[in-house]
Structure formats: C-alpha cells, structure tokens
Backbone as a printed PyTorch tensor [residue, N CA C, xyz], in Angstrom:
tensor([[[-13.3920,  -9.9580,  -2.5580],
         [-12.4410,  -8.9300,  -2.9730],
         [-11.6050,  -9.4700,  -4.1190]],

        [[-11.2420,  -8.9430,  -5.2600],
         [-10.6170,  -9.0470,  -6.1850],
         [ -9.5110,  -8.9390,  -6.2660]],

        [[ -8.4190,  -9.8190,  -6.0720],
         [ -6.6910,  -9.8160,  -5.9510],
         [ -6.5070,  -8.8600,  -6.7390]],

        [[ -6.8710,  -7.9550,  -7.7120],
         [ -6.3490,  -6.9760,  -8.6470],
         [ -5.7940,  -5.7520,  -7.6900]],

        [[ -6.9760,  -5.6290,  -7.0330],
         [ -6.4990,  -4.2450,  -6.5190],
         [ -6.8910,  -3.9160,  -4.5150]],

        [[ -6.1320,  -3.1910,  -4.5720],
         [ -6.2680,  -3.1150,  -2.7380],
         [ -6.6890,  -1.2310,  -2.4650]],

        [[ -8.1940,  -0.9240,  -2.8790],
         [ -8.4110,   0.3010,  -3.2950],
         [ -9.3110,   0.9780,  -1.4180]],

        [[ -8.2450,   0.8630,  -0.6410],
         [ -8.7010,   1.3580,   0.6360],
         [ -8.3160,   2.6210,   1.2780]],

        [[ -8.6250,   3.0550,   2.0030],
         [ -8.5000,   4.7920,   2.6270],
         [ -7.4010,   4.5850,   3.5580]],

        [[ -6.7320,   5.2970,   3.9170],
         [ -5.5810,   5.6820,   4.7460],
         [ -6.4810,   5.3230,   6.5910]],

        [[ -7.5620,   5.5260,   6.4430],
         [ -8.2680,   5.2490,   7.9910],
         [ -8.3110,   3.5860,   7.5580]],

        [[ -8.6760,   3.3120,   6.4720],
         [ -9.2100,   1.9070,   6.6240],
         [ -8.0180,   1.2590,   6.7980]],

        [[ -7.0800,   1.2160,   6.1940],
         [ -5.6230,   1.1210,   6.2480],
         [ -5.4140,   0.7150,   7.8480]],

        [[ -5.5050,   1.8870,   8.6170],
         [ -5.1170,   1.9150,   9.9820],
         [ -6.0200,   0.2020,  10.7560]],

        [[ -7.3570,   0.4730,  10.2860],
         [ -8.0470,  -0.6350,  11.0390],
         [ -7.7420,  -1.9530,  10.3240]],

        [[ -7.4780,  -2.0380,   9.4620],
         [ -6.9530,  -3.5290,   8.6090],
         [ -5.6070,  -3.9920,   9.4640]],

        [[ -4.5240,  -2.9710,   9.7590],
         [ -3.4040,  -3.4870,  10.1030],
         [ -3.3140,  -3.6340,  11.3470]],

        [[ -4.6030,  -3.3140,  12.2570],
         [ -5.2610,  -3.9450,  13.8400],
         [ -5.3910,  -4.9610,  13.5650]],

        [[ -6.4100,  -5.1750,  12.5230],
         [ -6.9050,  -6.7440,  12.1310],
         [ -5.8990,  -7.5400,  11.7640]],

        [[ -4.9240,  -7.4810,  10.8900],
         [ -4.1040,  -8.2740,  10.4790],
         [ -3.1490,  -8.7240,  11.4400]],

        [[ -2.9070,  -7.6830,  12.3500],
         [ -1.7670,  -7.7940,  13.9120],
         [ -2.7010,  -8.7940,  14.7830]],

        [[ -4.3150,  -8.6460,  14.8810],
         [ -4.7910,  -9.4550,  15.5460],
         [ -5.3190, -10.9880,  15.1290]],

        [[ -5.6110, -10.8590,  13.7320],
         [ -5.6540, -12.2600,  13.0630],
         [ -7.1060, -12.3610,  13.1800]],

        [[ -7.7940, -11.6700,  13.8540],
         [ -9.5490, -11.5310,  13.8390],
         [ -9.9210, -10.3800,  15.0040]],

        [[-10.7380,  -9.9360,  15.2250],
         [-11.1500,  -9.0720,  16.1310],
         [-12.4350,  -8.4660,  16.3790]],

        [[-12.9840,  -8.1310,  17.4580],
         [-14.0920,  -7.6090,  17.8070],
         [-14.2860,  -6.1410,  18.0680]],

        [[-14.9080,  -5.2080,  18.1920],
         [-15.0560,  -3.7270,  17.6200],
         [-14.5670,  -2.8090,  18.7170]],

        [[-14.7780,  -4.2880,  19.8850],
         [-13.8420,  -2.8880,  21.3670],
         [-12.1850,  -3.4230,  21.1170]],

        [[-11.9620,  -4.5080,  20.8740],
         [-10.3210,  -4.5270,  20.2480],
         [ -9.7150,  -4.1590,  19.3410]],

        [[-10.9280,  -3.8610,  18.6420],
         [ -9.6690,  -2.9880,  17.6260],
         [ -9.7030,  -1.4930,  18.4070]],

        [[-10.9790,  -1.2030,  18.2890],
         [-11.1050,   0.5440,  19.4550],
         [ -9.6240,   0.6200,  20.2190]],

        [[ -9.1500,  -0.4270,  20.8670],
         [ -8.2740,  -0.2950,  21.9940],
         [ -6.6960,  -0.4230,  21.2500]],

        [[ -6.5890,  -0.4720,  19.9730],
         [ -5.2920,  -0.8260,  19.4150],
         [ -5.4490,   0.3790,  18.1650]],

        [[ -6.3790,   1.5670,  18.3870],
         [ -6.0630,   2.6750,  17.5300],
         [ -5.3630,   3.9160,  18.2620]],

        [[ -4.6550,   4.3370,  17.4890],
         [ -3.9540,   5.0600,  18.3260],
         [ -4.6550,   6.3430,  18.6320]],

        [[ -4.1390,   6.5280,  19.8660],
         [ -5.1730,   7.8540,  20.8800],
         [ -5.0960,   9.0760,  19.8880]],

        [[ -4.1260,   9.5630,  19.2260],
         [ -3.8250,  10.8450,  18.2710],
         [ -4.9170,  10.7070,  17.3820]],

        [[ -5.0530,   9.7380,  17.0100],
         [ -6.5150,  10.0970,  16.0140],
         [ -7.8240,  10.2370,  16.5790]],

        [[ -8.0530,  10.0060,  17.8120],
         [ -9.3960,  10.6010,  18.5610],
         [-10.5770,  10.0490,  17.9530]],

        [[-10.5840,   8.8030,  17.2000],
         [-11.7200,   8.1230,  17.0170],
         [-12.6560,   8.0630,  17.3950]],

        [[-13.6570,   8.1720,  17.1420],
         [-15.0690,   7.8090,  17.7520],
         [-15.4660,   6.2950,  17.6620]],

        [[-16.3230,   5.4450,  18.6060],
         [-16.2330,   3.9540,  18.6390],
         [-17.1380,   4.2220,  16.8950]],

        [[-18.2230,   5.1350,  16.9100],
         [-19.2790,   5.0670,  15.4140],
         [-17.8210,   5.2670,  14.0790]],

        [[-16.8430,   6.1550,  14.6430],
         [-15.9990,   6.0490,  13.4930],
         [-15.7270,   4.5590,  13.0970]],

        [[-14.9930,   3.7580,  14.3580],
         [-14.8210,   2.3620,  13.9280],
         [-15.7230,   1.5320,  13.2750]],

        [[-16.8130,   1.7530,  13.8230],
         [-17.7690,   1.0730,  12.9840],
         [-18.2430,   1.2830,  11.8420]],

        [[-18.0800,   2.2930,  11.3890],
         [-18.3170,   2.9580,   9.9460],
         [-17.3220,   2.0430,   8.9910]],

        [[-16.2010,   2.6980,   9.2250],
         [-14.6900,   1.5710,   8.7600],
         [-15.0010,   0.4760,   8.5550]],

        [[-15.0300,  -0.5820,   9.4850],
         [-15.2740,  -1.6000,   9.8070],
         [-16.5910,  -2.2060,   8.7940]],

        [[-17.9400,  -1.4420,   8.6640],
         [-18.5600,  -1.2900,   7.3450],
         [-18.3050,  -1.8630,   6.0400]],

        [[-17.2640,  -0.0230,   5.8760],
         [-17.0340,  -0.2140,   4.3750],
         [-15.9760,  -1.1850,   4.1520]],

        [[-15.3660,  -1.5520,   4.8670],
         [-14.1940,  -3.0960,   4.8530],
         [-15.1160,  -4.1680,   4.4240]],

        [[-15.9160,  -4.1570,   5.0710],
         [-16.8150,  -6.0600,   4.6640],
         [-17.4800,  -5.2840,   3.4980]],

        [[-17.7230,  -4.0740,   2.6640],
         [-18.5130,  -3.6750,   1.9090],
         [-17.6080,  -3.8440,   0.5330]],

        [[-16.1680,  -3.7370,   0.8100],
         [-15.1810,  -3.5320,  -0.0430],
         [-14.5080,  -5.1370,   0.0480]],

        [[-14.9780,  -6.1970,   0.7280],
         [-14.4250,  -7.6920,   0.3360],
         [-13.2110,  -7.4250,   1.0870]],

        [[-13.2020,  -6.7400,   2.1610],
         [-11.7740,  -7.0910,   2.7440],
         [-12.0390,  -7.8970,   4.3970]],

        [[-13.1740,  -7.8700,   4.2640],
         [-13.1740,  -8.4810,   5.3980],
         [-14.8380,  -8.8120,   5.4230]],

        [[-14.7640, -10.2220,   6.7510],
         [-15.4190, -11.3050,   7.0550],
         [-16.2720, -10.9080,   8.2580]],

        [[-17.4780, -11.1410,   8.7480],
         [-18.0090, -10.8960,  10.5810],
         [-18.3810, -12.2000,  10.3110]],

        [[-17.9320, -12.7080,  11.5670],
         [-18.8470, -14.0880,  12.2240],
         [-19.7410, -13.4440,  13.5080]],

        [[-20.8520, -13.8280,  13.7310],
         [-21.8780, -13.3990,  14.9490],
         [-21.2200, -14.2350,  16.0980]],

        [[-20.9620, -13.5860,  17.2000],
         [-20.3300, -14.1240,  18.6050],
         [-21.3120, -13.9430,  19.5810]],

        [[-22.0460, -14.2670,  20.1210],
         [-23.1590, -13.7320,  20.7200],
         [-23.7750, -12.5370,  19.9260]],

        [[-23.6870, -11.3770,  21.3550],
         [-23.6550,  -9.7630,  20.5870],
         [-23.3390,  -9.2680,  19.6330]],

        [[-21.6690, -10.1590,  19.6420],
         [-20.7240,  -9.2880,  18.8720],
         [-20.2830,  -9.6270,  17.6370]],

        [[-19.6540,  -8.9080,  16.5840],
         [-19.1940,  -9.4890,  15.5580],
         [-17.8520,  -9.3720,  15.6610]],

        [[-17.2870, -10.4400,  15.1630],
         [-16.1240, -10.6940,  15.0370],
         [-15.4990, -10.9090,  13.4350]],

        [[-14.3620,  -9.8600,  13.5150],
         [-13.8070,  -9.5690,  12.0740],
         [-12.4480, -10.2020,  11.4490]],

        [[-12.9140, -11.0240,  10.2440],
         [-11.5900, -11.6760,   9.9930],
         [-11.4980, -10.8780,   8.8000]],

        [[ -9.7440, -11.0330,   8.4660],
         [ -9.6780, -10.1940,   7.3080],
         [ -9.7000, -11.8580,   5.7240]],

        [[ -9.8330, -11.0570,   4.7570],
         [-10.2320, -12.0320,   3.6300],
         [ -8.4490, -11.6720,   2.8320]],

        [[ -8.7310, -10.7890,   2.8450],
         [ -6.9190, -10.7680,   2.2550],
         [ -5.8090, -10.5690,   3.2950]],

        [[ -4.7180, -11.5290,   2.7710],
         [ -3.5200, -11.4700,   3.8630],
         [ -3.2630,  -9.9070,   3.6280]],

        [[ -2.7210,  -9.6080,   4.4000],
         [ -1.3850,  -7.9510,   4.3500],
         [ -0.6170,  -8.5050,   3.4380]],

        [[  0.2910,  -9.2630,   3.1550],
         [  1.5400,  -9.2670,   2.0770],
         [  0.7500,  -9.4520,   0.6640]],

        [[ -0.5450,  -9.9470,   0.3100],
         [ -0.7640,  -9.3400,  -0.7180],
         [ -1.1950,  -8.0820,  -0.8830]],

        [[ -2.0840,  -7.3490,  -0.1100],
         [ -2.8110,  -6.0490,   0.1640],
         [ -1.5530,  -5.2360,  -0.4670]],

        [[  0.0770,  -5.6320,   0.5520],
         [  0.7960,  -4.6820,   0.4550],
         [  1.6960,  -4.3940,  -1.1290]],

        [[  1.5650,  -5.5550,  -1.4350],
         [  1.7490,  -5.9430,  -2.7980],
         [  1.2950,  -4.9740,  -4.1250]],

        [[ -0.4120,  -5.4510,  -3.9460],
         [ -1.0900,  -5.0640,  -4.6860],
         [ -1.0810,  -2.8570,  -4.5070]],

        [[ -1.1040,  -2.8220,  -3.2400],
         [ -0.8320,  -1.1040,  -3.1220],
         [  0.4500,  -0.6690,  -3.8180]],

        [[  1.5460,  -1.5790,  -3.7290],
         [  2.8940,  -1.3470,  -4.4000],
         [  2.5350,  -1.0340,  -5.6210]],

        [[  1.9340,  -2.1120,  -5.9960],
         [  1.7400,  -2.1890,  -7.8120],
         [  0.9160,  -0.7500,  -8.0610]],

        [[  0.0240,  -0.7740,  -7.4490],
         [ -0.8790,   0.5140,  -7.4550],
         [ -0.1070,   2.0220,  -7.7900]],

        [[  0.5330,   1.6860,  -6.8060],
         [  1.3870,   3.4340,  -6.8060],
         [  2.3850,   3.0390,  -7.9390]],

        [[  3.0600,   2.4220,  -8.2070],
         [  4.1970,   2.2870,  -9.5230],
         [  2.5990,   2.2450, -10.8080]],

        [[  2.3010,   2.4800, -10.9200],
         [  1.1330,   2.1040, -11.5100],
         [  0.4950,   4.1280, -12.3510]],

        [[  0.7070,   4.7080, -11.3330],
         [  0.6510,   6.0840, -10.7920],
         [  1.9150,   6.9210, -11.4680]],

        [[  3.2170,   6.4000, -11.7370],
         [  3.9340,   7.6600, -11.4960],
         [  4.4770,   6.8890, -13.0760]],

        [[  5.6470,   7.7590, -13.6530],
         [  6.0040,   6.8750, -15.0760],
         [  6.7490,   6.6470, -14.6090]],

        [[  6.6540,   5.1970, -15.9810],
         [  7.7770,   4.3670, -16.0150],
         [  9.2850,   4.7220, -15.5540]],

        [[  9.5520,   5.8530, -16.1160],
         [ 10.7220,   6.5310, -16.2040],
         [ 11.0760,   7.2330, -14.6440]],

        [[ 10.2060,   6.8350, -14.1210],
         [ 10.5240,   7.8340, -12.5440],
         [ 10.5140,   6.3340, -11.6740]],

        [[  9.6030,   5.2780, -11.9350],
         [  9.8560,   4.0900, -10.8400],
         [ 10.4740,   3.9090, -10.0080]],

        [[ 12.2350,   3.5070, -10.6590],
         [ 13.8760,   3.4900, -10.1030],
         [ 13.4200,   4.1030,  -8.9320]],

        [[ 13.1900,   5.8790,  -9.0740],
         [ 13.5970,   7.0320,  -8.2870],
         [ 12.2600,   6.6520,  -7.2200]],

        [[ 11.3480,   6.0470,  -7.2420],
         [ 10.0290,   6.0890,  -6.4400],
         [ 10.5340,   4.8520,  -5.3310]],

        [[ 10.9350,   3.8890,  -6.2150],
         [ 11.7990,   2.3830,  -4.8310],
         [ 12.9780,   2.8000,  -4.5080]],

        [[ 13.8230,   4.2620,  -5.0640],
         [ 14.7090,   4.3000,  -4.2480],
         [ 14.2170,   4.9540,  -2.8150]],

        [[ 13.6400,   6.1030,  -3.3210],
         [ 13.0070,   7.1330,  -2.1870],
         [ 12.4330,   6.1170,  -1.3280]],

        [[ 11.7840,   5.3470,  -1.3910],
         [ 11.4320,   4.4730,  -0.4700],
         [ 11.7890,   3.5470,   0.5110]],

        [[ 13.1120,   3.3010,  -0.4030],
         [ 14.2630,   2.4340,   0.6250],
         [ 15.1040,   3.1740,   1.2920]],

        [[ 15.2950,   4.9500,   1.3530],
         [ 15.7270,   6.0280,   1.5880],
         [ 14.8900,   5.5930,   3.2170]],

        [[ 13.5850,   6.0270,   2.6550],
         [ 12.8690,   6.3790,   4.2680],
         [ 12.3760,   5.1640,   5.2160]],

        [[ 12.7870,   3.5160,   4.6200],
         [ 12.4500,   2.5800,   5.1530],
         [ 13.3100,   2.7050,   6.3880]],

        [[ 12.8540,   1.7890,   7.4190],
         [ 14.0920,   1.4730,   8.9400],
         [ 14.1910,  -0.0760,   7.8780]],

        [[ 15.4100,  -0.8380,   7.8620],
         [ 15.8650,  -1.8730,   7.5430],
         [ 16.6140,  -2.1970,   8.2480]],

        [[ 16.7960,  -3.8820,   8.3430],
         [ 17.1500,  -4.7770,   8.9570],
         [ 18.4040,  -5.4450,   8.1370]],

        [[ 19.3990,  -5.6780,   8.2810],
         [ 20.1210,  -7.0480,   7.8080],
         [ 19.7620,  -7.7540,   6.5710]],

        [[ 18.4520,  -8.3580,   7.3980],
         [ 17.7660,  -8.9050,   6.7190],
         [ 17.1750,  -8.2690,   5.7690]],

        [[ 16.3230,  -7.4430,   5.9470],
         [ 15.9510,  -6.7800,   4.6770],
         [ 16.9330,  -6.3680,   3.4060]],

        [[ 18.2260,  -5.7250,   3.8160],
         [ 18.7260,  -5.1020,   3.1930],
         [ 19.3820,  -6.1320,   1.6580]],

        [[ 19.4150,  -7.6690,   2.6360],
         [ 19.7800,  -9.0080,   1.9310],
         [ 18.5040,  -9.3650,   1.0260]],

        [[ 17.6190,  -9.2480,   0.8790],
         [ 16.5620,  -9.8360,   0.5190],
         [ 15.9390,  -8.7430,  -0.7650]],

        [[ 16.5760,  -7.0990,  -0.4420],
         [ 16.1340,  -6.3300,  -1.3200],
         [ 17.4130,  -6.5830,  -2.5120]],

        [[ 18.5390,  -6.5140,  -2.1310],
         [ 20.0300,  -7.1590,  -2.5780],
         [ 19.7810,  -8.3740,  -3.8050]],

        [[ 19.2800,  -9.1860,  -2.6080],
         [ 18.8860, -10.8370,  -3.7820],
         [ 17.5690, -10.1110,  -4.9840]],

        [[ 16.7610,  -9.6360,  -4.5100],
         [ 15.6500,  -9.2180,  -5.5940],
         [ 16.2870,  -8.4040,  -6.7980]],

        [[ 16.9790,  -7.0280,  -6.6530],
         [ 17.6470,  -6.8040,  -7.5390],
         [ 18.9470,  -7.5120,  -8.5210]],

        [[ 19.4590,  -8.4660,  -7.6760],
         [ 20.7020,  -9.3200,  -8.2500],
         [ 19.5330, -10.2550,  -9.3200]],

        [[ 18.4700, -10.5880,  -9.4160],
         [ 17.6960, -11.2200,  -9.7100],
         [ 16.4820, -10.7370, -10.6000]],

        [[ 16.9730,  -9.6430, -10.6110],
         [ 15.6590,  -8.9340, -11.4930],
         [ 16.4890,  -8.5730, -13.2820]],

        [[ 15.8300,  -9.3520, -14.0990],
         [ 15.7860,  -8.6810, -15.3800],
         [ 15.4400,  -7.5420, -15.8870]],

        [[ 16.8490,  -7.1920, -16.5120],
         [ 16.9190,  -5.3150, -17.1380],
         [ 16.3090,  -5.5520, -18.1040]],

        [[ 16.3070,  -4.1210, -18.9420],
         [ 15.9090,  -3.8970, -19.9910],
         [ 16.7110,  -2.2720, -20.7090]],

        [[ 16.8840,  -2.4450, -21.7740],
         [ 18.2220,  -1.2760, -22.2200],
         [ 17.8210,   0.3350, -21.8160]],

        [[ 16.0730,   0.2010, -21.6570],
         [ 15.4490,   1.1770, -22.0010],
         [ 14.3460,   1.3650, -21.7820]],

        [[ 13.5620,   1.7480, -20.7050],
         [ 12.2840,   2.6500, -20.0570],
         [ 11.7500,   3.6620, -21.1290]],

        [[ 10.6640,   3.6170, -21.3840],
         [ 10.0950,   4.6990, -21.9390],
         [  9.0340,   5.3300, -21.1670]],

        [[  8.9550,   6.1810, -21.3740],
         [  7.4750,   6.9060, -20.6410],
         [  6.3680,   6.5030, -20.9230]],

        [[  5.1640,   6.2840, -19.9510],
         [  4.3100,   5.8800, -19.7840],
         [  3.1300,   7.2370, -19.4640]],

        [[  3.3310,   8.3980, -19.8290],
         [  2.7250,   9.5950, -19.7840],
         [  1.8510,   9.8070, -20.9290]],

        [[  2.8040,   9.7560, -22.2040],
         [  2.5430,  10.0150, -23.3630],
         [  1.8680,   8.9790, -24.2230]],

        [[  0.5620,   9.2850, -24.6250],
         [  0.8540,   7.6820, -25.5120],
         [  0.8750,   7.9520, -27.2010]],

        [[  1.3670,   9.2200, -28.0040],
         [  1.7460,   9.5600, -28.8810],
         [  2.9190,   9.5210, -29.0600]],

        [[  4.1720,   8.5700, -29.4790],
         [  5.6050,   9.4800, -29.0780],
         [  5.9230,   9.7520, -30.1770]],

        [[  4.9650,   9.5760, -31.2650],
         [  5.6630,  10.3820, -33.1090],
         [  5.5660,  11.6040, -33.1000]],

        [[  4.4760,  12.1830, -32.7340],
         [  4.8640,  13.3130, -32.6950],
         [  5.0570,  14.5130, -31.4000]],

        [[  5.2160,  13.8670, -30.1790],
         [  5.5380,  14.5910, -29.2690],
         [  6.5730,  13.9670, -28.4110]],

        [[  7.2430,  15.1970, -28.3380],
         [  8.2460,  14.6030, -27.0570],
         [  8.2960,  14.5200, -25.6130]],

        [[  8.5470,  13.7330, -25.0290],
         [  8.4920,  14.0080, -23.3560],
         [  9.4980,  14.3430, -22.5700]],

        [[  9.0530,  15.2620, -22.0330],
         [ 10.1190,  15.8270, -21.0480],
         [ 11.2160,  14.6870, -20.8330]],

        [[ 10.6530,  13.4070, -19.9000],
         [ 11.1350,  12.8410, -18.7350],
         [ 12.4770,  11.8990, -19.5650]],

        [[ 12.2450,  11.7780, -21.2830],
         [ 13.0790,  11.1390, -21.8090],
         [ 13.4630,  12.2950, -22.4920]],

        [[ 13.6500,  13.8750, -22.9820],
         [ 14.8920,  14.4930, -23.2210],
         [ 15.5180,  15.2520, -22.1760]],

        [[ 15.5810,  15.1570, -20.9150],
         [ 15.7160,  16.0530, -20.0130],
         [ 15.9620,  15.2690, -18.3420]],

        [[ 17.3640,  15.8810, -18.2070],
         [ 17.0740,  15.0720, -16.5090],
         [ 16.1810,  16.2890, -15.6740]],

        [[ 15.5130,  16.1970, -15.2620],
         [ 14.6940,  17.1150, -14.2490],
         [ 15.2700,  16.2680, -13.0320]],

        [[ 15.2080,  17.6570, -11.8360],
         [ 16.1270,  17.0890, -10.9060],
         [ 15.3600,  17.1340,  -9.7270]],

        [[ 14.9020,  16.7400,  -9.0570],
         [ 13.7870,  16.6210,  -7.4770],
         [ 14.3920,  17.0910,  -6.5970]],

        [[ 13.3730,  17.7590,  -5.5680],
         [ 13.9160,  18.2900,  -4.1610],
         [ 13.3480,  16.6970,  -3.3650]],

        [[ 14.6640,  17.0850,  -2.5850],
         [ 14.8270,  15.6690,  -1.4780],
         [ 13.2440,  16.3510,  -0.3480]],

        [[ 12.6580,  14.6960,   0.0640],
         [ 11.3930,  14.8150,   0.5670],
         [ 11.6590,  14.6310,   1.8040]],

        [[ 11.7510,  15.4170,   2.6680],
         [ 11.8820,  15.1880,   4.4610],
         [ 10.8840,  14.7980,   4.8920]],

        [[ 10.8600,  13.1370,   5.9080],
         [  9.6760,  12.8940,   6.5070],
         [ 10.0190,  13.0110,   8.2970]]])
C-alpha cells in the first residue's frame, strides 16, 4: 500500500477498525465485533476482507484452516492520510470552516482539547488563502474570495 493515499469504502473502514482494535484477526472475530445494525453476511466479510489485502491494507498468514489478518498500515496514518484526502476535496478557502465543523461534532477530552490548542499555537499563518477551485484567476473571479457565503449548520 502506498503511504499517499488511504482510498477505502465506508464498509471497509468498519472492518479495518476491528482489525486495528484487534491488532490481527481471524474472519469469525472480526464477524463477532461488527455491529448487529448492519446485518452482515459472514460472504460480506469476506468479500471486504478481499478487497483489503487487494488494496495493500492488509496481510493473511495461513493458521491451520484459517487466515489470519494483520493490518499493513497503522490507523494514525490511514487516519491522517483520509484527513489530507478530504482537505484535499473542498477549497482552500473553506478548510478553517471544514476543521472547525469537525471539532464542533468531535466528543473531546482535556486532553484533546490541549493537543488541538498546542497544534494551532504552533502552526504557521499565512496573510492569505486563495482558492483552489479556479485555476484561471486573471480573468475570472471566485465567488469564495469576493463574497462571504454563509452555511446552514449540519445536525448529526
């Protein structure tokens, strides 16, 4: 798998962060650590489980029968690299508003709240964001830099 990018499905998602909680696993343990609301099929898991070793995110060692699944990338880069992904996605000029909304709907800790604190006390500005929409700006203008446009708040 290529540290660039962490390009996985919202199901695969679910079975990676079994794996990563379990540190390796076999196909009836993860089965038993998905949650009942999604009504999985054991062939669903295994499908997943598939395209994971197909996509470099993960390892089988043969255990007898069974295979046993290690993951190849930690979670704190995975989660990293998805960060970068989505800021990656929206413009420049909206970012701010994308890590605020986010620290909006996080549960935080103390700790966290210190550590997001130190990152910003620590992060180098710049006078001026430009948009990342447009890649003409001589002769067109962009909304997002003459205009505040104003968002409806997102209830989760």
């Amino acid at each position: 798998m290529m540290e660039e990018e962490c390009n996985i499905s919202n199901a695969e998602m679910v079975v990676m962060r079994v794996i990563w909680s379990l540190g390796e696993a076999r196909v009836d343990e993860i089965m038993n650590q998905i949650p009942e609301h999604l009504d999985w099929s054991l062939a669903t898991v295994k499908t997943l489980l598939g395209r994971l070793v197909k996509k470099g995110m993960l390892a089988t060692e043969k255990e007898g029968r069974k295979f046993v699944y290690q993951p190849l990338m930690k979670e704190c880069t995975a989660v990293g690299l998805m960060g970068k992904s989505l800021l990656g996605k929206v413009c420049a000029t909206k970012q701010s508003e994308l890590i605020a909304g986010m620290i909006d709907f996080s549960e935080l800790t103390d700790a966290d709240v210190a550590l997001l604190t130190e990152s910003l006390a620590q992060k180098e500005t710049i006078s001026k964001v430009d948009c990342t929409c447009i890649q003409d700006y001589n002769s067109i203008s962009c909304a997002h830099e003459t205009e505040l446009v104003e968002c409806d708040t997102v209830l989760v």
